[in-house]
C-alpha positions in Angstrom: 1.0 5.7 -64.8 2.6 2.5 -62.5 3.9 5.2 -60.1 0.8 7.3 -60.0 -1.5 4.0 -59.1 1.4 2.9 -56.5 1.0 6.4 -54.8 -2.9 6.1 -54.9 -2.5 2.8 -53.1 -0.3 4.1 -50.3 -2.4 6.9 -49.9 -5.9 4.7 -49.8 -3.6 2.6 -47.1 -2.6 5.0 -45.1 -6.5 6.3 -44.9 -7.4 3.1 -44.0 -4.8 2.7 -41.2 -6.9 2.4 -37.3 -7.2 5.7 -35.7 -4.4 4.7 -33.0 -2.1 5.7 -35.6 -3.4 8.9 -36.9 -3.5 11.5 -34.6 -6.6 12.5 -32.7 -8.2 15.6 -32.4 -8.0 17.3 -28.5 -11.1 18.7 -27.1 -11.5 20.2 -24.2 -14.6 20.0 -21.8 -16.1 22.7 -20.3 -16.1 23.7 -16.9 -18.5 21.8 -14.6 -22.2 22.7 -14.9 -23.1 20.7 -11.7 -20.7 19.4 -9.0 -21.5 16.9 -6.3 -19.1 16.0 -3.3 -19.9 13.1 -1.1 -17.3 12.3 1.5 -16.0 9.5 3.3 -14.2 10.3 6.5 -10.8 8.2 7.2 -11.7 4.8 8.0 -8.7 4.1 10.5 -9.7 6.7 12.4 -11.2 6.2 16.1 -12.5 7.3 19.3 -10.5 9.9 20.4 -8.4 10.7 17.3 -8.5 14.2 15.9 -8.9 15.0 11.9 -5.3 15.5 10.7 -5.4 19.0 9.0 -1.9 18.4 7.2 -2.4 14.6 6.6 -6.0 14.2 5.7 -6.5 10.4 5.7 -10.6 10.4 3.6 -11.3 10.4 0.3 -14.8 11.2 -1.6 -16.7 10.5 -4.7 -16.9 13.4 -7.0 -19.5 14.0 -9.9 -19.4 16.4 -12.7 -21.2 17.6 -15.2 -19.4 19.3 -18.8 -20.6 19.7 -22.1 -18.5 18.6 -25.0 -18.5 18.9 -28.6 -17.3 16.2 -30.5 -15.7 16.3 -34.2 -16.3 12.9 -36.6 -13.8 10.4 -35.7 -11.7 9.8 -32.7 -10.8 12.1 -30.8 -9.5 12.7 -27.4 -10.9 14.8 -24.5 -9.4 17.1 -21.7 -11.4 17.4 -18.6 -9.3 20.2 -16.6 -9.4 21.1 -13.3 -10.3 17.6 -11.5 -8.8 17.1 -8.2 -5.1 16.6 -8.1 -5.9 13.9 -5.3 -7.7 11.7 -8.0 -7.9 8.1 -8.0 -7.5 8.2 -12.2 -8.1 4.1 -12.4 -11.6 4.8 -11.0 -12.6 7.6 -13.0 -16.2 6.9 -15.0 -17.1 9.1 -18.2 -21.0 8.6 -18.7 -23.1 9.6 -21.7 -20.6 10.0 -24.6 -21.7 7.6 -27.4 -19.1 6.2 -28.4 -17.4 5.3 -25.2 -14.2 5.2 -23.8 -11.2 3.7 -25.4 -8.5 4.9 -23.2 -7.8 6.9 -20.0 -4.8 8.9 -19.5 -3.8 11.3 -15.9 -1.7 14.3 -17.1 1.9 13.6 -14.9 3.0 17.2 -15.5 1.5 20.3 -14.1 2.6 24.2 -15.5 6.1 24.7 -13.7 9.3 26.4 -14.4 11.1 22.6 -14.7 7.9 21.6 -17.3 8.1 24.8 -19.2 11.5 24.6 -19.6 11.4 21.0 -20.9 8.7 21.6 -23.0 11.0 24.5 -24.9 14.5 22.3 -25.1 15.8 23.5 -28.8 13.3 26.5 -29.1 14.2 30.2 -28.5 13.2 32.0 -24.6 14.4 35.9 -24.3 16.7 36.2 -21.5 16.9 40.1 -19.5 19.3 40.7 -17.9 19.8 43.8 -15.3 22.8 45.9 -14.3 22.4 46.5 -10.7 24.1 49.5 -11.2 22.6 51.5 -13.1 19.1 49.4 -13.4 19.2 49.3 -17.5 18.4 46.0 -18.7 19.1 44.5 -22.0 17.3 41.7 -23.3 18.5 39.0 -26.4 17.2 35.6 -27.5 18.4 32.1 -26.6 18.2 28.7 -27.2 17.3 26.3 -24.4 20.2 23.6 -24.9 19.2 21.8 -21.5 16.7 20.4 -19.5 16.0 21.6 -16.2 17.7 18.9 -14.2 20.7 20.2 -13.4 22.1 23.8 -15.0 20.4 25.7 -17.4 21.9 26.5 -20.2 21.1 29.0 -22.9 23.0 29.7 -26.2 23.0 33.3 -27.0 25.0 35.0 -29.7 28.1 34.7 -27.0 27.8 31.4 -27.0 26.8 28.6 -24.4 25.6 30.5 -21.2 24.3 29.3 -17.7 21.9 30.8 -16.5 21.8 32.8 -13.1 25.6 32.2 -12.6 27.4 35.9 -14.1 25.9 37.3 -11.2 23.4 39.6 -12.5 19.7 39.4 -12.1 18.0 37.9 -15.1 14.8 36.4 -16.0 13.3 34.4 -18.9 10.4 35.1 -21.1 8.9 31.7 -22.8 6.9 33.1 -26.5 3.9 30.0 -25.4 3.2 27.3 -22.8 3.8 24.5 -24.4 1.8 21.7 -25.8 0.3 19.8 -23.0 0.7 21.9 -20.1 -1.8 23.1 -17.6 -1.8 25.0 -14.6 -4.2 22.6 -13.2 -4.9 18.4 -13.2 -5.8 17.2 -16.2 -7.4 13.9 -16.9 -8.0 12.7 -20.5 -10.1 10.3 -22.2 -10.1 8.9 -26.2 -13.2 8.2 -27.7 -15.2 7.5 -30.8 -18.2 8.9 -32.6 -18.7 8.3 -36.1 -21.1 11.9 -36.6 -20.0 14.4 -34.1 -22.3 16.5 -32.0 -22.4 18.2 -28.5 -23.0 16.1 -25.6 -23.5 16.2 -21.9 -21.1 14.1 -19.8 -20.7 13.3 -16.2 -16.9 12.0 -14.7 -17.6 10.5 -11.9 -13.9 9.7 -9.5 -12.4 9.0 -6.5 -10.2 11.3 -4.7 -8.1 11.7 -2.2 -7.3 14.3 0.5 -11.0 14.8 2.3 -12.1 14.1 5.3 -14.3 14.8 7.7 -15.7 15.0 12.0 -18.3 15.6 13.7 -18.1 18.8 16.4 -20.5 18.6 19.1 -21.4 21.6 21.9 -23.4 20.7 24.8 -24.7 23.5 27.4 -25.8 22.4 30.6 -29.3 23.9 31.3 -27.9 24.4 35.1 -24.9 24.4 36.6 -23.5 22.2 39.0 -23.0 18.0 39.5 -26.8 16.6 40.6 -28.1 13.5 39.1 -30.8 14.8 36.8 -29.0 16.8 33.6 -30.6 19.1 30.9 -29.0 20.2 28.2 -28.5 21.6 24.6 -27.0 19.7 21.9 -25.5 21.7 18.6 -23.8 19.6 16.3 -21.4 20.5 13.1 -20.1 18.4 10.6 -16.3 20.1 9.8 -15.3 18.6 6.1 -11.6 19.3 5.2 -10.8 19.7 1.8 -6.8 19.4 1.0 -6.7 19.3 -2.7 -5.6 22.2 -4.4 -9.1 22.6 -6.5 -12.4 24.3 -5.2 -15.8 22.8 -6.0 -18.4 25.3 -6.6 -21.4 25.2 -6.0 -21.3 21.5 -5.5 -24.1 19.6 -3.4 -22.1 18.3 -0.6 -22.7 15.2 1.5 -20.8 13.1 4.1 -21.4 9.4 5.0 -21.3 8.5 8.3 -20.3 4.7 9.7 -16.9 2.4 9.2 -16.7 1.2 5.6 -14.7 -1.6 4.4 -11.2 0.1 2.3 -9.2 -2.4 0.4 -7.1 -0.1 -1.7 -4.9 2.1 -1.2 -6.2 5.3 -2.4 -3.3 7.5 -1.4 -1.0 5.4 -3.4 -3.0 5.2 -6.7 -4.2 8.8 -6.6 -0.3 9.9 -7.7 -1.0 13.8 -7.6 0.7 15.7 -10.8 4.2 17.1 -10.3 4.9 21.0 -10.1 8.7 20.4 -10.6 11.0 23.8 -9.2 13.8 25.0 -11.2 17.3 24.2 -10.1 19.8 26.3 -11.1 23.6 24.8 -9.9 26.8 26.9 -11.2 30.0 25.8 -10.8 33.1 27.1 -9.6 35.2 29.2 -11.5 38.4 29.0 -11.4 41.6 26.0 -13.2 39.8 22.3 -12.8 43.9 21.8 -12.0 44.6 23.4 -9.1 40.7 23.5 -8.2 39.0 26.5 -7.0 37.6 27.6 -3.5 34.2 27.4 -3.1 32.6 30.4 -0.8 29.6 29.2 1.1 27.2 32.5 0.9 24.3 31.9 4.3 20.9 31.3 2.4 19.0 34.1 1.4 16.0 35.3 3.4 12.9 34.3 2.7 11.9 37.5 1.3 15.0 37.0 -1.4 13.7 33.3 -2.0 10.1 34.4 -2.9 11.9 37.5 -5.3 14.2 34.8 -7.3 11.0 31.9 -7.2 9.3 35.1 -8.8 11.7 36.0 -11.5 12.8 31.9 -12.4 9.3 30.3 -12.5 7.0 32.7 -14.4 4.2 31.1 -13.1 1.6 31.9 -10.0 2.6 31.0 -6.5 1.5 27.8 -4.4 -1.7 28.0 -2.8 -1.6 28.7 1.1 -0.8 25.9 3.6 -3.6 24.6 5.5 -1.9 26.3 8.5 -3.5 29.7 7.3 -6.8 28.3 5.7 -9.6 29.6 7.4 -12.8 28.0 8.6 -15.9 28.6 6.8 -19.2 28.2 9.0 -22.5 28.3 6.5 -25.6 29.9 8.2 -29.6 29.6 7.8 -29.1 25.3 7.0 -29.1 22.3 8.5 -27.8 19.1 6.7 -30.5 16.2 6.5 -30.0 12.7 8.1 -30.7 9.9 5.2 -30.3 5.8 5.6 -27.3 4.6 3.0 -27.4 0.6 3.9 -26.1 0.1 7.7 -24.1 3.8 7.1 -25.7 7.5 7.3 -25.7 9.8 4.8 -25.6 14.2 6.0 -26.8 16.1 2.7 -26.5 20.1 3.0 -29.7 21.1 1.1 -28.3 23.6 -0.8 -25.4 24.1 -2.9 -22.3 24.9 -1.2 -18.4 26.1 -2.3 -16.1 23.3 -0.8 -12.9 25.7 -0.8 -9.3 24.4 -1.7 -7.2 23.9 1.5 -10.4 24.6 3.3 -12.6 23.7 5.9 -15.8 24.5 6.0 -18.8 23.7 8.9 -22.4 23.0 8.3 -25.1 22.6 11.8 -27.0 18.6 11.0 -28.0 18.5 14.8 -30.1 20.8 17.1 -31.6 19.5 20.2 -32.8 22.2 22.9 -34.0 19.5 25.8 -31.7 16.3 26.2 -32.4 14.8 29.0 -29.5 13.0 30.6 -27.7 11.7 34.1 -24.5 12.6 36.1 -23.1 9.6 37.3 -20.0 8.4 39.3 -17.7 6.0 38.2 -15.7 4.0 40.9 -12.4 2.3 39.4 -13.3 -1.6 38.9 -12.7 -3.7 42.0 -9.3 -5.7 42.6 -10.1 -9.3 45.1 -6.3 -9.7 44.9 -5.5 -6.8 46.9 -7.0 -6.7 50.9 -8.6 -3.6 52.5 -5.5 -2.0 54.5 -5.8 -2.5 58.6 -5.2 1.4 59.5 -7.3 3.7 57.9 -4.5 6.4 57.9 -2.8 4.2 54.8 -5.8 4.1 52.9 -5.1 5.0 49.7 -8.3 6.1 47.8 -8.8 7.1 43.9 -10.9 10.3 42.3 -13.9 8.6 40.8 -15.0 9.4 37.4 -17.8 11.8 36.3 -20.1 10.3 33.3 -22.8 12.0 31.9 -25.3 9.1 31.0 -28.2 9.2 28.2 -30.3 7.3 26.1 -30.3 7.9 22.0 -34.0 7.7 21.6 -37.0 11.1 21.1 -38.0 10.1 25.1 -34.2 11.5 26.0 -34.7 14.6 23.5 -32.5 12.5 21.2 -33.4 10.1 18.7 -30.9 10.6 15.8 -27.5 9.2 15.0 -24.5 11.1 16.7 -21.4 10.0 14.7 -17.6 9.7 16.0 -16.3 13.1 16.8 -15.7 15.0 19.8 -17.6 17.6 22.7 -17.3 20.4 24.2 -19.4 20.3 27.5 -20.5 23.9 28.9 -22.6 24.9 32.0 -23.7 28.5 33.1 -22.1 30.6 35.9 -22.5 33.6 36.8 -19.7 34.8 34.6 -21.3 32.9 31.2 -21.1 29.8 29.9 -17.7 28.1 31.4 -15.8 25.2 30.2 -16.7 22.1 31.6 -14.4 19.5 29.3 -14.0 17.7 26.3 -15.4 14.4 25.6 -14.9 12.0 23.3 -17.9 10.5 20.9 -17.6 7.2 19.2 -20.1 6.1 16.6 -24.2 6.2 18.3 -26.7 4.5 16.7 -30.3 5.3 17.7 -31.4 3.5 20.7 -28.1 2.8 22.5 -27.3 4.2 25.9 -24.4 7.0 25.4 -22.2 7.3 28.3 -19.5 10.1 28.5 -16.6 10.4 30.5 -16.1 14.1 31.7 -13.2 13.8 33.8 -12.3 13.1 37.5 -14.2 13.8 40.5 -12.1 15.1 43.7 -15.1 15.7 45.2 -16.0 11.7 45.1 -13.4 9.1 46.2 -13.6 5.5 46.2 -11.7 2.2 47.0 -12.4 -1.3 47.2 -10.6 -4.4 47.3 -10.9 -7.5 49.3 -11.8 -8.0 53.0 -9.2 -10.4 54.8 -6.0 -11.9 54.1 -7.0 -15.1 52.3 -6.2 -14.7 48.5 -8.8 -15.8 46.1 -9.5 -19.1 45.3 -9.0 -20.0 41.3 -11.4 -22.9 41.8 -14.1 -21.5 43.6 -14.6 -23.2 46.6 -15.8 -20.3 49.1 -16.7 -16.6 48.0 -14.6 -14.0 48.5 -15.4 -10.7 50.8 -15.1 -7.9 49.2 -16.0 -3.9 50.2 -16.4 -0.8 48.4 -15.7 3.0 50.6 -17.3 5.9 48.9 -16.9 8.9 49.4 -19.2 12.0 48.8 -18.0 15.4 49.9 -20.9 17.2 47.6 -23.7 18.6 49.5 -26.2 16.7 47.5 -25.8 12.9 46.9 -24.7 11.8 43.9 -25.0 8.5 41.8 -22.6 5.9 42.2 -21.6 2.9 39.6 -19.3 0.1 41.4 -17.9 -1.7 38.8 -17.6 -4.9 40.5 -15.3 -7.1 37.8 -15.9 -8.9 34.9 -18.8 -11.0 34.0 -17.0 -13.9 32.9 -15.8 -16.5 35.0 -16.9 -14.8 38.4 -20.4 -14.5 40.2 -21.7 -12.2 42.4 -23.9 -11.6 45.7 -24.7 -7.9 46.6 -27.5 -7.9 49.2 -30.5 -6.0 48.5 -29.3 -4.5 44.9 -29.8 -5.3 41.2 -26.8 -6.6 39.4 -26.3 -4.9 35.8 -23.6 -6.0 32.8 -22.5 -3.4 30.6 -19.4 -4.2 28.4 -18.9 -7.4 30.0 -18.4 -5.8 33.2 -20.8 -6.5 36.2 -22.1 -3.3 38.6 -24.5 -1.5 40.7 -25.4 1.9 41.0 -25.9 3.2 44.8 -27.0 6.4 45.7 -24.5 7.9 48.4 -25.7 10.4 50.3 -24.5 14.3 50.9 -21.3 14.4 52.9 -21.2 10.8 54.0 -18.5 8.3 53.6 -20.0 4.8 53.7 -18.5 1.5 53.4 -20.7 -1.2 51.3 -20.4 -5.3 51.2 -20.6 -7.8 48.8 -19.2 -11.2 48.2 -18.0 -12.6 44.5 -16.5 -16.2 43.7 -14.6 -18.1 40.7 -17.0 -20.5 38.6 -14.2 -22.2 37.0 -13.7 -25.5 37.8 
């Protein structure tokens, strides 16, 4: 009777131990219900730079919705699928009762190295084939190694490497084994004393998104005057690198500079799909040593057979080199305010494919009213006017197109960074005019777009007179601009005098304007003319 009440005792004890030390029940969630993809576009990025299709630099916020049921107890939950870019640390599981007690990221994804690890000391069936006559004959094994190195089988001839007689062989594995997945997993343990079905949301950061703006602008009439029209299509191009497609999610993109502190890239740690490497070693006496023939590589044909045969398991997705661009139709994302940032949503759901990209229109504006204006290259008082005109040296000016961001210009919406393809009609169709580069354009601010050089506009200016300038401003300096026009119209031209700071100016007769802390006029030069204009500038320093 003592031993039966000591055995009672152990057993109430080891009921009553905490539920970290029994083991937990595994659930898995379902599939998402609801997705929701909002996504932040690399925040180093600027003016000018391209999205990087094979280095996406962006991250987003990702939101689903599973159902769950839930035994009594503790227990822990699978949520498969999630992006293998996640950021698992800021992963959020909402509307389970009891909580969350601990988070765990899978480290292991379903690959020839896992599943052979996962079946060290269990029996595989090994085929082999005679490439002679094609029979194959097929025994079981015993996985004696792990799959860093050689793999090594015993058979009923003993210890065998594997892949090194010669013969084409492959392995069968009876199950995947415990833990496995073919895709990201990320687990949470939780309590609830009753049980029940319940509908969750993970919410997480991930890496591996990003997204631009793509703008197309069609002149309404060809040629250089001052007053432009023109049509404005805009496209927001996300890029989605993960492996995983969302479907169906509801799809946004937030627009401005945000302030990144962490490093996402390091923290998000994607799972490992670990190859097989099979090494065999010479044969031959380890006395005299053997010689070891270097066979070329096989083809790449040959590669993708053996890959086939070792890893029993599908092949990689494609490379974003072959992903293909998906263009929705019949929808237009909406504009929101999100603080001092913009927030696109496409207002229906959408598929945001794996190694995809995908375009949505948010911008179409028939009649923008804009300017084409000149650009002279800013003013030097260091360097004199040469004497003979045959050494005059003169420079291309550069062609702007200059608007305003308001409903009066046809505008009147933010433009974020991204970059332009400018168009204007021939006879021939719509031709090429260049590409321009869009920083960030709040509503209201002048926009001003550099095309590209004029040969048909030339301009120089520099000082009149040999006298350098004087650092302390006792007398002004002369100074003279020569344009240039060989356009039969005139054009609009902006001499960019110098900077603001530190210098005055005196231009007879025209209004002095600042723009970037640089201080110019705007002239208008008429058709086939080369004319010569004079102004005077002086230090304030003293």
């Amino acid at each position: 009777m003592r031993r039966l009440s000591i055995l009672a005792a152990l057993l109430a004890a080891a009921s009553a131990l905490p539920a970290t030390a029994q083991e937990r029940a595994v659930v898995d969630a379902s599939a998402p219900v609801e997705q929701a993809v909002t996504i932040y576009r690399d925040p180093y990025r600027e003016r000018g730079d391209r999205l990087d299709r094979d280095n996406p630099q962006g991250f987003a916020m990702i939101s689903e919705v599973r159902t769950v049921t839930l035994p009594p107890g503790e227990s822990r939950i699978r949520f498969t699928g999630v992006a293998e870019g996640m950021v698992a640390v800021s992963a959020i599981v909402t509307g389970l009762p009891g909580g969350t007690i601990e988070k765990n990221r899978n480290a292991d994804l379903l690959s020839p190295a896992a599943l052979v690890d996962g079946t060290l000391g269990n029996r595989v069936r090994i085929t082999r084939t005679n490439p002679g006559t094609g029979e194959q004959t097929s025994e079981s094994a015993v996985v004696r190694t792990r799959a860093d190195g050689g793999l090594v089988l015993q058979t009923s001839e003993g210890f065998e490497p594997v892949r090194c007689s010669g013969l084409p062989e492959s392995l069968a594995f009876e199950r995947v084994p415990a833990g496995l997945s073919s895709e990201p997993v990320f687990s949470i343990d939780t309590r609830d004393a009753s049980g029940g079905t319940y509908t969750v949301t993970l919410s997480y950061l991930a890496w591996g998104f990003d997204w631009e703006a793509n703008y197309v602008a069609t002149l309404a009439e060809p040629g250089t005057r001052e007053d432009a029209r023109l049509r404005l299509v805009s496209w927001l191009t996300v890029l989605n690198d993960n492996g995983q497609s969302f479907e169906n999610a509801d799809l946004m993109a937030v627009a401005g500079t945000i302030n990144v502190e962490s490093d996402f890239e390091g923290l998000a740690e994607p799972p490992r799909a670990r190859p097989l490497q099979l090494t065999c070693y010479p044969i031959g006496s380890t006395a005299a040593g053997s010689r070891i023939i270097r066979h070329a590589p096989p083809s790449s044909q040959a590669r993708l057979v053996m890959r086939r045969e070792q890893q029993m398991v599908p092949a990689p997705m494609a490379t974003m080199d072959s992903a293909e661009i998906t263009v929705t139709g019949a929808m237009m994302a909406t504009e929101e305010d999100l603080g001092d940032l913009k927030l696109y949503r496409v207002p229906e759901p959408v598929t945001v494919s794996a190694k995809g990209l995908k375009q949505v229109a948010f911008l179409d504006q028939p009649e923008v009213e804009g300017r084409i204006v000149y650009r002279a290259s800013q003013c030097d008082p260091w360097s004199a006017l040469p004497s003979d005109d045959d050494t005059a040296v003169f420079d291309a000016a550069t062609l702007m197109l200059v608007t305003k961001n308001d409903e009066e210009h046809g505008l009147g919406a933010a433009l974020p960074l991204g970059n332009m393809a400018l168009f204007e009609p021939s006879p021939a169709g719509d031709l090429l005019v260049g590409e321009l580069d869009l920083r960030d354009y709040a509503v209201g601010q002048e926009v001003e777009l550099d095309i590209g050089q004029s040969p048909q506009v030339i301009t120089q200016c520099a000082r009149v007179g040999e006298k350098d300038p004087d650092s302390y401003g006792s007398r002004w300096i002369p100074m003279r601009a020569r344009i240039g026009n060989a356009n039969p119209h005139s054009v609009k031209m902006r001499i960019m005098l110098g900077p603001e700071a530190g210098w005055d100016y005196r231009f007879a007769r025209q209004r002095l304007l600042s723009k970037n802390g640089i201080r110019y006029v705007e002239l208008d030069i008429a058709a086939n003319t080369i004319a010569d204009f004079d102004w005077h500038m002086h230090s304030t320093l003293r």
